[in-house]
N, C-alpha and C positions, 0 to 999 in steps of 0.2 A: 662421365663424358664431359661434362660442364667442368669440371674440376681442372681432370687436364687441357683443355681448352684455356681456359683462363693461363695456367701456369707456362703454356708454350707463347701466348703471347705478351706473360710478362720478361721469360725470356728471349722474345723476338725486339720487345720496346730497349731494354738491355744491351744490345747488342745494338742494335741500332745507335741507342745516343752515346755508347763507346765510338762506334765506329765514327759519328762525327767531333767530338771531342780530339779524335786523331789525324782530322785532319792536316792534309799536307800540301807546300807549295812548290813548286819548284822557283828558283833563282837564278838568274846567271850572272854573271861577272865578268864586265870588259876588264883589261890589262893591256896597256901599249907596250908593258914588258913582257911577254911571255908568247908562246906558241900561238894563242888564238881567245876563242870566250872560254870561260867553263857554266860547268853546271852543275847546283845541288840539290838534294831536297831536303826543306823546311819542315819542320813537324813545328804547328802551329799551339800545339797541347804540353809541349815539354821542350820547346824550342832547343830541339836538337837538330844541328845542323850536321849533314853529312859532309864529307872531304870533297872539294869540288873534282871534278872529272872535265877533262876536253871535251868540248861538244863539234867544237868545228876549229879546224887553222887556218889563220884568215892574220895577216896582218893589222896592224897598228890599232885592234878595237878599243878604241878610247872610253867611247860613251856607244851605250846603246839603251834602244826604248822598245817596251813590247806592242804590237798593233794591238787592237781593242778585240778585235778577234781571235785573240791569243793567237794563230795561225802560224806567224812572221812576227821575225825580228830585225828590226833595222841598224846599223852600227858604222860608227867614222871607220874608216880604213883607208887606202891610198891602193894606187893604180901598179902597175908591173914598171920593176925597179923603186919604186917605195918612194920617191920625191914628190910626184903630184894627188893631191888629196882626192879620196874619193869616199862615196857613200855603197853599202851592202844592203843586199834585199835577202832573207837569211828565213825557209822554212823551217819550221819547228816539228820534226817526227815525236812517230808517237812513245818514241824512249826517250823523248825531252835531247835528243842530239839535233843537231842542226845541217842544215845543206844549203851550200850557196846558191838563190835564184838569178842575180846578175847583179852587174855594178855598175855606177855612174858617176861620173866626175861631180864632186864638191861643189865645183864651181870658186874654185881659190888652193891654198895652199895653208895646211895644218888642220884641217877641221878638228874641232872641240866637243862638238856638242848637235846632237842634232834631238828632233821633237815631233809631235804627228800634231796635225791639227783634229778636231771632234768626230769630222764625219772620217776619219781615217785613208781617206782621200791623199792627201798632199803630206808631203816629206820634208823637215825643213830643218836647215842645215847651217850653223857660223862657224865660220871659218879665218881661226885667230892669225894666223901667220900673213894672209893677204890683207886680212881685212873689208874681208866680202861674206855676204849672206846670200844665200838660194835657197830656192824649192821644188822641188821635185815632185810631179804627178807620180801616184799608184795607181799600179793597173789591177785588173780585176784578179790577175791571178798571182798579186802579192809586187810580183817587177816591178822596178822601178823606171820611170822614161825620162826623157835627157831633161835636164835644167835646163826653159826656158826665161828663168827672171832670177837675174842675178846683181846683185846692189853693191856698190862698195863704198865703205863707208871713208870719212876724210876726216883730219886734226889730228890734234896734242896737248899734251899737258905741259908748261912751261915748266923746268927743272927735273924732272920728273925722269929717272930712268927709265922707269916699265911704259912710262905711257908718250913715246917719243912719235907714237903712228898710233890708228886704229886697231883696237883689236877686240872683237866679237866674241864674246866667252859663252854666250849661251840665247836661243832663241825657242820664244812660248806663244802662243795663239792664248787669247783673252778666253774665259769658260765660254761666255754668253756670247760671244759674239765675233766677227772674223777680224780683229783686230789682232797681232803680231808685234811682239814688243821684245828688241834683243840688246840688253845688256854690254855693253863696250867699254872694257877696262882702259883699254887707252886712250880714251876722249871724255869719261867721266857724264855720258851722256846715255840714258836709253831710249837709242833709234826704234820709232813706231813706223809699223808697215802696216797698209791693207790688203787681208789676202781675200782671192778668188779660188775656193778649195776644189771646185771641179777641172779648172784649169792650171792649178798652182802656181798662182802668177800672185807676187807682190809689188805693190806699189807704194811709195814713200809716203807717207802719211805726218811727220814733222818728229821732235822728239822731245823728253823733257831733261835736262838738267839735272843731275844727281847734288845736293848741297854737302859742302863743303869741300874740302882739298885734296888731291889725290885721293880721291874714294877710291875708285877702281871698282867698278860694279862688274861683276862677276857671275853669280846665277839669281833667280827669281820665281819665285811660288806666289800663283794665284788662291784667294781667299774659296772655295766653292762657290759659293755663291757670286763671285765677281767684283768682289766690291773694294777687296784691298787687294795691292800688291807687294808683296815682302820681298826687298830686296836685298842682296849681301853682296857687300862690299867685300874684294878683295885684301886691298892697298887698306884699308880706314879700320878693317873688323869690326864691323859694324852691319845693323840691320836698320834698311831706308823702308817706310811704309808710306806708300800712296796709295791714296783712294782716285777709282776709276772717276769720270765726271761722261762716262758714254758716249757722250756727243763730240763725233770727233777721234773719238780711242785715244783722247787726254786723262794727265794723270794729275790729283793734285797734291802737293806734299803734304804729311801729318805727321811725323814722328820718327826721330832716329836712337836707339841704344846701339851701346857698345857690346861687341861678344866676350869682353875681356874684362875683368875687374880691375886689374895694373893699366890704369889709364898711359903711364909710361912707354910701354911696350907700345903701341899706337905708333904708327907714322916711320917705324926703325923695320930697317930689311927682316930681321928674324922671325916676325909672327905674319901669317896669311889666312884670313879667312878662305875656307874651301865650299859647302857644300851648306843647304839648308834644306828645312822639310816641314810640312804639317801634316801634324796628326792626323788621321782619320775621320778625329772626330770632332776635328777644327778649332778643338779648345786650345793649343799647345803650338806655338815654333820651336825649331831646332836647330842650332846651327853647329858648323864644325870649326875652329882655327887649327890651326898646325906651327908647329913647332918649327922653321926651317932650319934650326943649325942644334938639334936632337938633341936639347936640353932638358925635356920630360914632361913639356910644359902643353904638350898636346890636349884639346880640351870640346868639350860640347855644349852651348851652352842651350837653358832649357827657358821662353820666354811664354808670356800669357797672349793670347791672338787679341786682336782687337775685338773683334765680333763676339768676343767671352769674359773682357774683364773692360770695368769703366777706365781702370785706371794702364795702361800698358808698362808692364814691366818684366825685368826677368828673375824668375821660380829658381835659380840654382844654375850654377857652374859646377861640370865635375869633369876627373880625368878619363882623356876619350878609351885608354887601355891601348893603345896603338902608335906608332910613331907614324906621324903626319896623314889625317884622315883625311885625305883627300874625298872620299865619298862614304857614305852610310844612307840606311834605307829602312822605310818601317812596311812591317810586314801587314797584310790584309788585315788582320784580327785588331793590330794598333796594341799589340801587347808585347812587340818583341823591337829590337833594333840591331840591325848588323852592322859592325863599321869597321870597314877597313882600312888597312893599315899601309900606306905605298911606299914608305923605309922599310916596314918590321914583318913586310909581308904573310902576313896573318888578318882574321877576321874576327873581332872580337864583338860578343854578344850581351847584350842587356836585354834584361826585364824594364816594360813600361807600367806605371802606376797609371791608368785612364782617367784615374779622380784627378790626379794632383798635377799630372805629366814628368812625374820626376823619375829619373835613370838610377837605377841599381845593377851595376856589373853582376853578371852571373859568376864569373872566375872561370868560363871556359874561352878559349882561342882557339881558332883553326889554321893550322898552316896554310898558306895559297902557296903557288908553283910562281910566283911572279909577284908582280905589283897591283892589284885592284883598286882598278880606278873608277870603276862606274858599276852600282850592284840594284839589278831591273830584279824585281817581283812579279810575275806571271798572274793572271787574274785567276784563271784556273786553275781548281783543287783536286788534291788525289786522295782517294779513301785508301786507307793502311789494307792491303789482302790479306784476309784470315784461312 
């Protein structure tokens, strides 16, 4: 009796640490070209990626972010007739499809990029074409309520085609604290806000200067622990890091590399930095350039974080396998990377090295139905059914 006893719960432990070993994520994927979001599921153990599926049709989902309650998903879209920008409040059924809860004006024209603050409270939203930022209250049952604080930002960059007005590419609430810090390609400046998350009201807080010419700051990743901030430049290809100074939600400068090894290419319309990331496990930055006139030269590059190495530098350039990565994304585990591709519409997969942080294409690609422009990872996991 003791015998088989033993032997069904070595079969029980068995089965068990298979089944988490296969774990799974699901993913979705904005695309401003195509029907709506989709959805896959990630297998975390053999990073195989399914064919994405429609989840919901919804116009212009540029960027979208998942709540912390995995519940809801929130994503740029624009209003009836497609001119005036707006924000989606987007539940998540239990087959990973989606349904629309209600929508609300941007508060501007083009939104980009939108971001949840900590307590999952407040919405918050830039919007490149006017050149305004807002934020929007969540309500308990996911809705979203009208933008009451709305900012717009003012200047230019002298000579400068892209940056002839304001324009808001991307806004982040600070980890630790309710500081608000949004990036603006076309004033080479990032606008600091103060938010009030219960009432999602911001208010101007000053900003700091991006160093040198035509940066074009673009998106921004906070360190976990709050101490750096990694910026990327558009216009420069380039990665700006400040360290927080708290008092205030001032930043001070510390250090810029290039994403590009052809110092040449710098400063010429052809190359743009797109999208960046930290790792998991905060040893590793990542960033994407693109290729604008599909010369092959699309690329990721792979740097050392401050908080992990005395010396800051970058581990390796390699090819992104994509034409023009507009976005990529690391999955929970920090062992896999998706990047897509918004010319060669496909999603192409790497393996991460955790030790080292360095990228080794798998040599699989996924067709997409469209262009992916923004690829969100779901906190919550799905055990494979046997």
């Amino acid at each position: 009796m003791g015998t088989k006893l033993f032997i069904i719960t070595l079969v029980g432990m068995y089965l068990f640490s298979t089944m988490v070993l296969a774990e799974k994520v699901r993913v979705y994927f904005g695309s401003s070209e195509s029907k709506g979001i989709y959805v896959s599921t990630f297998d975390m153990d053999s990073g195989e990626l399914s064919l994405p599926k429609l989840a919901i049709k919804i116009k212009n989902p540029g960027f979208i972010v998942a709540h912390p309650n995995d519940k809801f998903i929130y994503s740029t879209t624009s209003l009836s007739g497609g001119k005036a920008g707006a924000v989606a409040a987007l539940k998540v059924n239990d087959d990973g499809m989606l349904t629309l809860v209600n929508k609300q004006s941007s508060g501007g024209g083009g939104p980009c990029h939108v971001s949840l603050d900590a307590t999952g409270k407040s919405l918050m939203v830039a919007n490149y074409s006017s050149g305004t930022v807002a934020a929007l209250k969540i309500n308990d049952d996911g809705s979203l309520g009208k933008s009451l604080s709305v900012h717009k930002h003012e200047g230019s960059v002298p000579n400068s085609k892209w940056q002839k007005g304001p324009h808001p590419h991307s806004i982040y609430e600070h980890p630790k604290n309710g500081f608000v810090y949004v990036p603006d390609l076309g004033i080479d400046k990032v606008m600091i806000y103060k938010l009030n998350p219960d009432k999602a009201i911001l208010t101007a807080a000053g900003f700091v200067a991006v160093p040198g010419k035509k940066m074009g700051p673009r998106h921004m990743k906070w360190s976990a622990d709050g101490k750096y901030a990694y910026l990327l430049n558009e216009l420069g290809c380039a990665v700006t890091v400040f360290k927080s100074r708290w008092r205030g939600g001032k930043l001070k400068y510390k250090a810029s590399l290039r994403t590009l090894i052809d110092e040449n290419v710098v400063g010429r319309d052809d190359m743009s930095a797109s999208e960046i990331r930290i790792h998991p496990n905060g040893k590793f930055i990542y960033a994407a350039t693109r290729d604008d006139i599909h010369k092959g030269r699309d690329t990721i590059a792979v740097f050392s974080s401050f908080s992990n190495s005395k010396e800051w530098h970058r581990i390796e350039l390699v090819s992104a396998e994509v034409s023009e990565p507009r976005n990529f994304n690391i999955d929970p585990s920090g062992k896999w990377m998706l990047v897509g591709g918004q010319a060669s519409h496909d999603i192409a997969i790497f393996s991460i090295d955790t030790e080292t942080g360095k990228l080794v294409f798998t040599g699989r690609k996924i067709a997409f139905a469209g262009s992916p422009t923004c690829i969100e990872f779901k906190r919550e996991t799905l055990i494979r059914k046997w």
